[in-house]
C-alpha positions as CSV (number, residue, x, y, z in Angstrom):
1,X,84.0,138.7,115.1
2,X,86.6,137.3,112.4
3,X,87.1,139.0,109.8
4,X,86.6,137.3,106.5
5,X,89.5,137.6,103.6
6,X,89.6,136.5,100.1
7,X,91.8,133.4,99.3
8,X,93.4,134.0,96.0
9,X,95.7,131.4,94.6
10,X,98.3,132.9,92.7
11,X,99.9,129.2,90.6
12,X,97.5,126.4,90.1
13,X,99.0,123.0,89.2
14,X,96.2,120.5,87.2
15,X,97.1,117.1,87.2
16,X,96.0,115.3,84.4
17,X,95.4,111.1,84.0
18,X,96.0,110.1,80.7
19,X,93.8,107.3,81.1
20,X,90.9,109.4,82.0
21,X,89.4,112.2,79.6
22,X,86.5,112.7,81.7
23,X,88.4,113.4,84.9
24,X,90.6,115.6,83.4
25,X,88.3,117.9,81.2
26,X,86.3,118.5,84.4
27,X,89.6,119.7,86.5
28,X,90.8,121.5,83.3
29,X,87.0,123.4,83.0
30,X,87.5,124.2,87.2
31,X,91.2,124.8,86.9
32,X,91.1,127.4,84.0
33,X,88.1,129.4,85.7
34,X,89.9,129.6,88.5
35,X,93.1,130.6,86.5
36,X,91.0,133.2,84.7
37,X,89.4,134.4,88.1
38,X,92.2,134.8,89.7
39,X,95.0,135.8,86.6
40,X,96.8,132.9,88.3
41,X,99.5,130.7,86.7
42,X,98.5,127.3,85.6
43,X,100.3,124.5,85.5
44,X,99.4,121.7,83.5
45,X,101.5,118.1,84.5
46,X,101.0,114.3,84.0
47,X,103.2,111.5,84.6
48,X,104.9,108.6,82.7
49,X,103.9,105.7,85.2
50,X,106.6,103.0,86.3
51,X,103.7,100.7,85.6
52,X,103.9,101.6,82.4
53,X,107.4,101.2,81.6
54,X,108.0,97.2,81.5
55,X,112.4,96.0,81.0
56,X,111.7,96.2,77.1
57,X,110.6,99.7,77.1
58,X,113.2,101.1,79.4
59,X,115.8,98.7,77.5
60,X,114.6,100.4,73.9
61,X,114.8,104.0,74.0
62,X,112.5,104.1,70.7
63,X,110.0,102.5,72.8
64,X,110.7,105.0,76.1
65,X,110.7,107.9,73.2
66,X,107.1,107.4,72.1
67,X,106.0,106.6,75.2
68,X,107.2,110.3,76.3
69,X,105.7,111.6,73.1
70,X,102.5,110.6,73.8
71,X,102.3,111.5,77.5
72,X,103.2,115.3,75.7
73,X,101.0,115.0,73.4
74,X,98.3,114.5,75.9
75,X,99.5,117.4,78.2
76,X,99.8,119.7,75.0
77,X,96.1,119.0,74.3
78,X,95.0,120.3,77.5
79,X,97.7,123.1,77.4
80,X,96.3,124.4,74.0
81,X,92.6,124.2,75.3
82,X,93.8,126.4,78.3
83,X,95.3,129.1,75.7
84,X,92.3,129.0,73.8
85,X,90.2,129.7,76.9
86,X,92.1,132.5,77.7
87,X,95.2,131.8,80.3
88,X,98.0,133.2,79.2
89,X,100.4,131.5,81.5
90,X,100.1,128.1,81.1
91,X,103.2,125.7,81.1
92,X,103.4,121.9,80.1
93,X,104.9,119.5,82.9
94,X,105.6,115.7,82.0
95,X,107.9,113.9,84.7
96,X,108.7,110.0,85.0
97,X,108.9,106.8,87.1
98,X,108.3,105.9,90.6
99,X,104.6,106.3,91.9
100,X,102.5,109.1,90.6
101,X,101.8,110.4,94.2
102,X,105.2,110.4,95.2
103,X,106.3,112.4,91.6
104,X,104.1,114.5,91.8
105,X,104.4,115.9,95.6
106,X,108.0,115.1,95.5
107,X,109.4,116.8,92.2
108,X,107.0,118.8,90.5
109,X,104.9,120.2,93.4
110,X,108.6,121.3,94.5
111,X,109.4,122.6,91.2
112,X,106.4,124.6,90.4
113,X,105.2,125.9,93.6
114,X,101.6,126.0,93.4
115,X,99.1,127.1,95.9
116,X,96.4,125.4,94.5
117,X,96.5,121.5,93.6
118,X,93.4,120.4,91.2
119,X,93.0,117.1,89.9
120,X,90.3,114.7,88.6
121,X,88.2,112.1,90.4
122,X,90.0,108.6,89.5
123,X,87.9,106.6,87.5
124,X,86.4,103.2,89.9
125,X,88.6,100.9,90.0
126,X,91.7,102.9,88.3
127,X,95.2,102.1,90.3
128,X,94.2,98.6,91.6
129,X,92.0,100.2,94.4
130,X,93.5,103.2,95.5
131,X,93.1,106.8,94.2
132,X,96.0,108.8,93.5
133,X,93.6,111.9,93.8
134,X,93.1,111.2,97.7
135,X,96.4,110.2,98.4
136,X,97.6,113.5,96.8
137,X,94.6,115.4,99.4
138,X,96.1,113.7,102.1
139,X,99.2,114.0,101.8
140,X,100.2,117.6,100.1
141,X,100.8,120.7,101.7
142,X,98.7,122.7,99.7
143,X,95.6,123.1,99.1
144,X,94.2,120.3,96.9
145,X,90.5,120.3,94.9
146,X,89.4,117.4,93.5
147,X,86.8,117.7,91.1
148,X,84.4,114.7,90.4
C-alpha cells in the first residue's frame, strides 16, 4: 500500500490581474489560507503588460512612471490585505513588458522560487481569447491552482 504524505508548500507566488478584482480577491482569500496553513512565504506579483505600453508611453517616462505606480499601488493593496490577515512574509513583485505568461514563468517564477503558483480565473473574454491562467497551468513547473 502507498503510503500517503502531506504536501506542504513552503513559498506561494499569487498572481494578481489588475483588470480583475474578482479574480484576484478569490486567489488572495485561497492564497493567504494556504500561507497561514502552512507558515509559507507569499508572494504577491503582477505585471505591466506590453499591451499596455503604446510608443508614447515608453517614449514619456512620466507616462511609463504612473503607469508603474499604479501597477504598485494595486499589488500594495493586496500586500497590505495579506498583513492584515496575518502573513508575515509577504513581498510585493511588479515586473514589465513582453507577455504576461512568458514574465512570469520566465523572470519572476525564477526569481522567487515558489512551490505553489495561484492565480485567478481570467475573466471571459479577457486577453483576446486565451487565458493567461491556463497557459501558466500548462506550462510551469510547479504546481499551479487556479481558483475560479
Amino acid at each position: 500500500m502507498t503510503k500517503v504524505e502531506p504536501l506542504i508548500f513552503k513559498r506561494i507566488l499569487l498572481t494578481i490581474d489588475a483588470d480583475d478584482p474578482q479574480a484576484n480577491e478569490k486567489a488572495l482569500s485561497y492564497a493567504v489560507t494556504q500561507a497561514k496553513e502552512f507558515g509559507a512565504e507569499l508572494g504577491i506579483c503582477s505585471v505591466l503588460e506590453g499591451d499596455d505600453i503604446n510608443i508614447y508611453d515608453s517614449l514619456t517616462p512620466k507616462k511609463l512612471d504612473e503607469k508603474r505606480a499604479a501597477l504598485n499601488a494595486v499589488i500594495f493593496k493586496y500586500v497590505d490585505a495579506a498583513k492584515d490577515f496575518g502573513i508575515e512574509n509577504v513581498s510585493a513583485i511588479a515586473s514589465e513588458g513582453g507577455d504576461i505568461d512568458d514574465q512570469i514563468l520566465d523572470d519572476i517564477i525564477p526569481d522567487f522560487k515558489p512551490d505553489l503558483l495561484v492565480c485567478g480565473a481570467d475573466k471571459d473574454g479577457e486577453h483576446h481569447f486565451y487565458s493567461i491562467s491556463i497557459k501558466l497551468a500548462k506550462r510551469a513547473k510547479i504546481s499551479v491552482i487556479v481558483v475560479r
